[in-house]
C-alpha positions in Angstrom: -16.6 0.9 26.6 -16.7 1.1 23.0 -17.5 -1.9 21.3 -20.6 -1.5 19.6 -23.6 -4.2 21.1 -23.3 -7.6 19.3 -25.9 -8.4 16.9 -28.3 -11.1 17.9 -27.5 -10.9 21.6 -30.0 -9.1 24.0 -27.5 -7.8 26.1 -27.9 -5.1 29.3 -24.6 -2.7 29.8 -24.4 -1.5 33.2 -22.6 1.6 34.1 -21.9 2.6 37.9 -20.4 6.0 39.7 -19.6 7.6 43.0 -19.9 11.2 44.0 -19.0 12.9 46.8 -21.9 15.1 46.2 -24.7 16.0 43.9 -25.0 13.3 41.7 -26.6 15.1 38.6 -23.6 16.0 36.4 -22.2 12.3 36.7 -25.6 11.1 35.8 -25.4 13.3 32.9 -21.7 11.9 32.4 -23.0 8.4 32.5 -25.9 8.6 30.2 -23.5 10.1 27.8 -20.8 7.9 28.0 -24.0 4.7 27.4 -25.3 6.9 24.5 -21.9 6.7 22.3 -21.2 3.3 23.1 -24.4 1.9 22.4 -25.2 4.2 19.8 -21.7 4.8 18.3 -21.9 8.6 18.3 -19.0 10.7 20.0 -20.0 11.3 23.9 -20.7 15.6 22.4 -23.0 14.0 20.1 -25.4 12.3 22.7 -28.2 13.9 24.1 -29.5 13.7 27.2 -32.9 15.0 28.7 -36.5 13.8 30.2 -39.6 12.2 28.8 -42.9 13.1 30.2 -43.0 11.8 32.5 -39.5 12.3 34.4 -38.0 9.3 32.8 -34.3 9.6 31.5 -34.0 9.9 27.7 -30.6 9.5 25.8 -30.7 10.0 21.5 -27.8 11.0 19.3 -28.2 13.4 16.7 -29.7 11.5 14.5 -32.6 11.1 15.9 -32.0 7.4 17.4 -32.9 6.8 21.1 -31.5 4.7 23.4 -33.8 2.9 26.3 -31.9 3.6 30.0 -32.7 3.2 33.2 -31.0 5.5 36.5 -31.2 4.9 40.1 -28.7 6.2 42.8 -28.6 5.8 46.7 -26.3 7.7 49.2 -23.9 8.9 46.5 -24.1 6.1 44.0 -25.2 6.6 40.4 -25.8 3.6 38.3 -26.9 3.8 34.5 -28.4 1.1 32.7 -29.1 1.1 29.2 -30.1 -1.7 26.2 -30.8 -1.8 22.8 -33.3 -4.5 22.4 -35.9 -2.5 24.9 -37.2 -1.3 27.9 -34.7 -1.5 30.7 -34.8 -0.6 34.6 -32.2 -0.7 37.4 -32.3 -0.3 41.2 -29.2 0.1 43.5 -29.7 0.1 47.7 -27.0 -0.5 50.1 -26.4 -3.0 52.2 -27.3 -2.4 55.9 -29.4 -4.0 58.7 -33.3 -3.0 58.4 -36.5 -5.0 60.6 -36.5 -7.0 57.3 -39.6 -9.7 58.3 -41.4 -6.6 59.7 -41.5 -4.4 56.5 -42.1 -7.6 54.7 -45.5 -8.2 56.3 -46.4 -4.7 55.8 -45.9 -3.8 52.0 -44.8 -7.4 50.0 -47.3 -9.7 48.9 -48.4 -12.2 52.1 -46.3 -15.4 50.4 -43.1 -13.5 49.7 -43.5 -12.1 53.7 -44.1 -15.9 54.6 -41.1 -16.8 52.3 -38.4 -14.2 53.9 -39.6 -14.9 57.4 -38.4 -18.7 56.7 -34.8 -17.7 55.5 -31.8 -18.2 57.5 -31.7 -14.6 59.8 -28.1 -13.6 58.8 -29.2 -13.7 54.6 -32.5 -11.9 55.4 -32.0 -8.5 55.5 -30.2 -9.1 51.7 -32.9 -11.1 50.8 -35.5 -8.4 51.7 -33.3 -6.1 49.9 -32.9 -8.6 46.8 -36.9 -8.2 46.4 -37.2 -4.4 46.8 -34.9 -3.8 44.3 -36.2 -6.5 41.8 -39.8 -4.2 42.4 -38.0 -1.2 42.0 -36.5 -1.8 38.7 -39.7 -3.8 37.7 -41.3 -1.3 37.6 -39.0 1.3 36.1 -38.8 -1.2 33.0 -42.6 -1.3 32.7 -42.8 2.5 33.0 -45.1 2.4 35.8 -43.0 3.0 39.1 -44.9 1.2 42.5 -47.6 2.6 41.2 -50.9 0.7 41.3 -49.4 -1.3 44.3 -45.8 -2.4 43.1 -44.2 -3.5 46.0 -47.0 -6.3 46.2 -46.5 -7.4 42.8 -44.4 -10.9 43.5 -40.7 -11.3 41.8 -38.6 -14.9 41.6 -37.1 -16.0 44.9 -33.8 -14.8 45.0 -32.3 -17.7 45.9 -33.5 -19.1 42.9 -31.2 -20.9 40.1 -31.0 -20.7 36.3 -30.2 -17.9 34.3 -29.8 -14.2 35.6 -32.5 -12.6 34.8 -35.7 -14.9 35.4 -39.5 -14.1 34.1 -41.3 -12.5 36.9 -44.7 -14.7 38.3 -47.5 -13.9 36.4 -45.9 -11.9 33.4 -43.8 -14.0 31.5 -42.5 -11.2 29.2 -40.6 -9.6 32.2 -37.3 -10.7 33.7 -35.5 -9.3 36.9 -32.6 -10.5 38.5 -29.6 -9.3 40.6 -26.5 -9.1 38.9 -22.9 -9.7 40.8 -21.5 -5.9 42.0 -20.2 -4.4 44.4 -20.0 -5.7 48.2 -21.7 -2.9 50.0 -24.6 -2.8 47.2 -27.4 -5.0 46.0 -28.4 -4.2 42.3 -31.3 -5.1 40.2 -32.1 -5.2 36.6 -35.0 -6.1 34.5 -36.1 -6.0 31.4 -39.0 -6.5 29.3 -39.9 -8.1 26.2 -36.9 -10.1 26.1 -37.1 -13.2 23.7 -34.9 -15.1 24.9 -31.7 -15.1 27.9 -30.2 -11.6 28.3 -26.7 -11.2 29.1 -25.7 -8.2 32.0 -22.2 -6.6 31.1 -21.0 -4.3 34.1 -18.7 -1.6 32.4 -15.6 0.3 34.2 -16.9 2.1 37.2 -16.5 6.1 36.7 -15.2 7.8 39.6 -15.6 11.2 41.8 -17.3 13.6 40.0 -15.1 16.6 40.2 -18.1 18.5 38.9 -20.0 18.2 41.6 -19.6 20.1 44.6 -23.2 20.4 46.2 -23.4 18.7 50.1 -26.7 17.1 49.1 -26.9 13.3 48.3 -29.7 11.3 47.1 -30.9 9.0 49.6 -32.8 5.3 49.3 -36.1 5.1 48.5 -36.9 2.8 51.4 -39.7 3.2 53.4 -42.3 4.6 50.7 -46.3 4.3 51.1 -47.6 2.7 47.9 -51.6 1.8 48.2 -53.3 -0.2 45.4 -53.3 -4.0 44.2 -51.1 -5.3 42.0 -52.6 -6.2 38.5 -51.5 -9.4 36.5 -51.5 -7.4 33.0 -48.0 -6.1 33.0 -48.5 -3.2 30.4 -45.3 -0.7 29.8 -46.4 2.6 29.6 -44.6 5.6 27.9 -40.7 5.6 26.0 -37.6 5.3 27.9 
């Protein structure tokens, strides 16, 4: 891509890869490639590095930072980035998974209720749908699962209007799941949005010839997260 971001619109730009193997240098490769788009620098220009934190930075060399987001799952790198703020993205793949079981034990007892009345063939996605709205819920607020995440409730996903939808309870957030791939669900949220927010998929990069490690990132599902979920949505730290 490199059209600049149009003025005015609050616009997500979502970048995704595949790697045979370790996924680091096409991370690196993505981040750049979002940094000179979005901040209309030459790729060499953009740097990439971590906050405190662990959280993915991207600036050009003048100083300027760009907010991102990164998630990957068995070999699958996907970037997200915006100019109008905080961003976060979660990618899982498809597969079957004791969805109404896992519900009950980590989501918030009306979301379990509400997946254990869907249709069984839609509710493993639907489970999935959820997890990664949590996921990059809480990447956008800088805060992880932390604090009990994965109890903190997102829009149904069956749910219509526009894309990205506030989350119950914190109006400033939005999540939704944007149309991708067949094998993969995908969420993205943002936060202080002032108004709709438009989700651009770019061209999807390819193998990374780069990388030749056997080692592949894998989901994030199951994960132990203890706490309650608190109704101030604060975002903590700089992306």
């Amino acid at each position: 891509m490199n059209q600049l971001p149009v003025p005015g619109r609050d616009t997500v730009y979502v970048w995704t890869g595949r790697a045979a193997g370790d996924q680091r240098e096409l991370t690196r490769r993505l981040l750049r490639r979002a940094g000179g788009a979005l901040l209309g620098r030459p790729e060499a220009e953009i740097g990439v590095g971590r906050a405190p934190g662990g959280r993915p930075e991207v600036h050009a060399d003048d100083g300027r930072a760009l907010p991102v987001s990164v998630s990957h799952v068995d070999g699958v790198v996907v970037v997200a980035a915006r100019v109008g703020g905080p961003v976060g993205v979660d990618v899982e793949r498809r597969r079957r998974l004791p969805a109404t079981a896992l519900a009950r034990r980590w989501y918030d007892p009306d979301e379990a209720a509400w997946l254990a009345a869907r249709d069984e063939t839609g509710r493993e996605l639907d489970f999935l749908r959820l997890w990664t709205a949590k996921e990059a819920v809480g990447k956008a607020l800088g805060t992880g699962l932390r604090g009990g995440g994965l109890r903190r409730r997102m829009p149904a996903p069956d749910g219509g209007g526009e894309l990205l939808r506030p989350v119950p309870g914190c109006p400033a957030v939005r999540v939704g799941h944007p149309a991708g791939e067949a094998d993969l669900v995908l969420a993205v949220a943002v936060v202080g949005a002032a108004g709709p927010v438009e989700v651009v998929g770019e061209q999807r990069a390819g193998h990374d010839a780069a990388s030749r490690s056997a080692g592949a990132e894998r989901t994030s599902l199951p994960v132990v997260v203890r706490g309650s979920w608190s109704s101030r949505c604060r975002v903590r730290g700089r992306l």
